[in-house]
C-alpha positions as CSV (number, residue, x, y, z in Angstrom):
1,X,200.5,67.6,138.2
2,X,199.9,64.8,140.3
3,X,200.4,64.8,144.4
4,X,203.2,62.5,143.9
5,X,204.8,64.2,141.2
6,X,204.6,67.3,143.3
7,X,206.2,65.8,146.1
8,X,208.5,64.7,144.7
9,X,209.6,67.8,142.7
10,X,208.9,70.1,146.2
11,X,211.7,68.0,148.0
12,X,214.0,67.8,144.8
13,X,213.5,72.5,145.1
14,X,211.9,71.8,141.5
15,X,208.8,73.2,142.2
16,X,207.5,76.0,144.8
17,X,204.4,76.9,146.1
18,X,202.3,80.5,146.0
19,X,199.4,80.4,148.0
20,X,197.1,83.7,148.6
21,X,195.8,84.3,151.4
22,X,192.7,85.2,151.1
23,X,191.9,82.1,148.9
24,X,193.2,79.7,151.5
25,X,191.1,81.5,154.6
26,X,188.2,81.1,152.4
27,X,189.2,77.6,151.4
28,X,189.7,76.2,155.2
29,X,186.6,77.9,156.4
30,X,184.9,76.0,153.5
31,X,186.5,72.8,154.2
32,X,185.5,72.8,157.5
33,X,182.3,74.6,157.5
34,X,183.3,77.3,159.5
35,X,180.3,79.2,159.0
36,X,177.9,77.0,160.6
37,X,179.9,75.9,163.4
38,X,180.3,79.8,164.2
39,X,176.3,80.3,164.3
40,X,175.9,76.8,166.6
41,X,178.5,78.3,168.9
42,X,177.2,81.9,169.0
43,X,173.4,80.5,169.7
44,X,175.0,78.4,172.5
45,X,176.3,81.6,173.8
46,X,173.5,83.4,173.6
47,X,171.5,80.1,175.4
48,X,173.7,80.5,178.4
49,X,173.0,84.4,178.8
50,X,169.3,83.7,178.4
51,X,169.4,81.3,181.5
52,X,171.6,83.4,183.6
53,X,175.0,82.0,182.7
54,X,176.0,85.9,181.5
55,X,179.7,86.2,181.8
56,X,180.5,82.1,180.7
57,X,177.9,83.1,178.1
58,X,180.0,86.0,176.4
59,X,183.0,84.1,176.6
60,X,181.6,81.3,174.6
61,X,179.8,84.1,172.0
62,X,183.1,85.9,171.9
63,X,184.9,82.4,171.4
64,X,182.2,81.5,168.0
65,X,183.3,85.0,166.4
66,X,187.3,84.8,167.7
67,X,188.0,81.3,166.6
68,X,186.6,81.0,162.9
69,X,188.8,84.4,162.4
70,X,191.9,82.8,163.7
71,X,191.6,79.9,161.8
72,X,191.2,81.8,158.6
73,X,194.4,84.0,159.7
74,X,196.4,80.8,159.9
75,X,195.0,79.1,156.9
76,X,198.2,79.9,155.0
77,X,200.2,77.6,157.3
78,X,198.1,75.0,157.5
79,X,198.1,74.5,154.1
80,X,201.6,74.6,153.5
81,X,202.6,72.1,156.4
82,X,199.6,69.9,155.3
83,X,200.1,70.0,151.2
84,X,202.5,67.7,150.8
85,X,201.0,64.9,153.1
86,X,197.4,64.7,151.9
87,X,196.6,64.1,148.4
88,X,192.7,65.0,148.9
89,X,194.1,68.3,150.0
90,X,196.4,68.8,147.7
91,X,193.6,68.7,145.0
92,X,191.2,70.1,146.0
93,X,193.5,73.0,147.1
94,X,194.9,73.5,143.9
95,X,191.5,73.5,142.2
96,X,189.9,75.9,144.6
97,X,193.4,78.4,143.6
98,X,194.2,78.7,147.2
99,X,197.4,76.9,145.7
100,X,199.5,77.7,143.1
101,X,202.4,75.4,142.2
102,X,205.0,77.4,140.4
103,X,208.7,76.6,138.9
104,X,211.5,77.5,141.4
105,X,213.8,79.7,140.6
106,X,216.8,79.1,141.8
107,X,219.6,81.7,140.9
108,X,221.6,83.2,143.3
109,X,220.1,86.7,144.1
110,X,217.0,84.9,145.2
111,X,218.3,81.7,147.2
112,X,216.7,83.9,150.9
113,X,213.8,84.7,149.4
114,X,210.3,83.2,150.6
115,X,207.1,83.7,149.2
């Protein structure tokens, strides 16, 4: 399925999206190199207590391990409010199985439920 298609099915309630959680935190911090921004900001950290900067030191340390863990927490969302606006995201999304695009089913026992 194409990113158009899919939009266009998503806001006709064709189509619905699963996306798992741990996929997508894995997915984001991949995307945006998480890892290596995480070490740059923990040495930097670590640089300021060396030369006497302790406290404003910690904070930033604390900040490289805090941060990269948030982001992964809210990957979920991200990816559903950014899906259906960025075809390059969409794909690649889908590829990596942080996404699963599923048939909607729509019958009346289920019309509240959210995935």
């Amino acid at each position: 399925m194409t990113h158009a298609e899919f939009v266009a099915a998503w806001h006709a309630g064709q189509v619905s999206i699963e996306i798992d959680r741990e996929r997508a935190g894995a997915y984001l911090a991949a995307r945006l190199l998480l890892p290596f921004v995480a070490i740059a900001v923990i040495g930097l950290g670590i640089g300021l207590v060396l030369w006497g900067w302790l406290w404003l030191g910690l904070a930033v340390g604390a900040l490289g391990i805090v941060v990269p863990r948030l982001i992964k927490r809210g990957a979920k969302g991200f990816l559903i409010a950014h899906i259906a606006g960025d075809p390059g995201l969409f794909e690649s999304a889908v590829a990596s199985g942080a996404v699963r695009i599923v048939a909607a089913d729509v019958t009346v026992s289920n019309l509240g439920r959210v995935k």
